[in-house]
N, C-alpha and C positions, 0 to 999 in steps of 0.2 A: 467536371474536369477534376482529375484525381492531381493532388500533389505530390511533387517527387520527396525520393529520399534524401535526406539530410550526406553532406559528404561525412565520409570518414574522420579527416584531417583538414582542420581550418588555421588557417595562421591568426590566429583571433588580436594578437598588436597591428598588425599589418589591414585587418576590417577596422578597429577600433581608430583609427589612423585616417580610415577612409570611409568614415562616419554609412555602415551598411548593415541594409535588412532582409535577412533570411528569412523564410519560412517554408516548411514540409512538413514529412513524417521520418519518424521514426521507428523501425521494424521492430516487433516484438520477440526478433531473435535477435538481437542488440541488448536487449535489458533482461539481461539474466540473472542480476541479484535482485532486481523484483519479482521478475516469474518465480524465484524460489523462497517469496514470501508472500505469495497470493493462489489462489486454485489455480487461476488462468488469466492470460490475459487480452485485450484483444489486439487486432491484426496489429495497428499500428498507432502513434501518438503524434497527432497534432502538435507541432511547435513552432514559436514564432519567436527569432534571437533578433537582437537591433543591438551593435558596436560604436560607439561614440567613446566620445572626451567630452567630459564634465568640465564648470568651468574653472577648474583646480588641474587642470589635465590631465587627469587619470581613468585609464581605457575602462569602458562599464561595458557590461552586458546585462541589458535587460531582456524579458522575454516573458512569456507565457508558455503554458504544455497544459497538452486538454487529452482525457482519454475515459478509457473505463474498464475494469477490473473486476473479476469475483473473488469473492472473500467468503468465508464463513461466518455465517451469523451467530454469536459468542452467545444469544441464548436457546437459538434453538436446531442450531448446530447444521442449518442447512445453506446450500451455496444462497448467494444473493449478488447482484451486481451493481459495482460502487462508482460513481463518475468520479474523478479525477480533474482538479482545477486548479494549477498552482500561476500566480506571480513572483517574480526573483526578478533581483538587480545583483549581481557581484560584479567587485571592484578585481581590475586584474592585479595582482601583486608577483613580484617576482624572492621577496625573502619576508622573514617576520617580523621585520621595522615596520615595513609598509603596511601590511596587516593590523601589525596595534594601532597605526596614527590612520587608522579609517574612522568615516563616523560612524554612528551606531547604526544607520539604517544600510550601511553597504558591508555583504558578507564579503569575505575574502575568495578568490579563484587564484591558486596560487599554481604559476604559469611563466617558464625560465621564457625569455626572449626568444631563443632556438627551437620551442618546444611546440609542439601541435597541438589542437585541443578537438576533442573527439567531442561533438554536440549529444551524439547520446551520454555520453555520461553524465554532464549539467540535467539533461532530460529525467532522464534514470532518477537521480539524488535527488530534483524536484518533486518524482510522482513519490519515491521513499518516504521524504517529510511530507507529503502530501494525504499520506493512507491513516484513515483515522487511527484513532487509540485502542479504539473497544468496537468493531463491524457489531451495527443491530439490524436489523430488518425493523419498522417503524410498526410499534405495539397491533397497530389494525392487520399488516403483513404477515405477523413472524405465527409461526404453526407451533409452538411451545403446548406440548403436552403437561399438566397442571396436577393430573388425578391418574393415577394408576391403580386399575382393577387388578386382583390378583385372578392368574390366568385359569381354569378350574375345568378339566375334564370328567365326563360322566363316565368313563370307562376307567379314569385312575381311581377314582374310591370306589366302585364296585371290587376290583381286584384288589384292594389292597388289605391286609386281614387287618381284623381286630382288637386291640390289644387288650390285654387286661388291665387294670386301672387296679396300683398297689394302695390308693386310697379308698377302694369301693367296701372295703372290711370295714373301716373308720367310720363310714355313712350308716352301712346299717347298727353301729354300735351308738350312735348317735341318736336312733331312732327310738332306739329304746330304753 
């Protein structure tokens, strides 16, 4: 059974309100500032949102996004395919009072009351923080060329003429 797509536009106060759990995909024509910092990405992303009030009453969103991605390998410079597995909780905020007096484990979703909140984007910014630092392919994987033979055809020094050596005078005066 395939999961649907995530809507467009969530009233994400009005879920939070009414303590509910999402879960779909996300198309990978929706996240277009990670397609244009990875080779490729695939079809779609797993995500699972859940809106609640903490008991301080402030709207959360937590969630999960699972996926996977190719990246280049930084040493040996070929595609490679990266899984993708983020947790997040943000707190919903509407100015930057509310934002500073959060605690350290809740990030800010700063989100006017009138205002829609698109789940790809939360998804998106997850899989972003999510993409390593430095993509390797793991030592036994990665095809890193180590030794370079220099390339040597037998038809370029036949043809190539000879030169004369302005120290071969110095040699023979050495000799004797």
């Amino acid at each position: 059974m395939s999961k649907s797509e995530l809507p467009d536009h969530l009233d994400a106060y009005k879920l939070a309100d009414q303590k509910v759990s999402l879960s779909g995909q996300v198309s990978s024509a929706r996240l277009t500032r990670l397609s244009e910092s990875v080779l490729s990405l695939g079809d779609a992303f797993e995500a699972e949102l859940d809106f609640f009030q903490d008991e301080e009453h402030r709207r959360i969103v937590t969630g999960t996004v699972r996926g996977q991605v190719e990246l280049e390998c930084q040493r040996c410079l070929q595609p490679m395919v990266q899984p993708l597995d983020s947790r997040f909780r943000l707190a919903i905020v509407y100015n930057d009072e509310m934002a500073k007096a959060l605690p350290a484990d809740d990030e800010p979703l700063l989100l006017l009351p009138d205002e829609s909140l698109d789940p790809a984007s939360i998804v998106e910014e997850e899989l972003l923080l999510s993409l390593p630092l430095q993509a390797m392919h793991s030592e036994a994987e990665c095809r890193i060329q180590t030794e370079f033979k220099p390339e040597t055809d037998d038809t370029s020094t036949a043809t190539e003429p000879t030169r004369d050596n302005p120290f071969q005078v110095l040699a023979s005066l050495k000799k004797d």
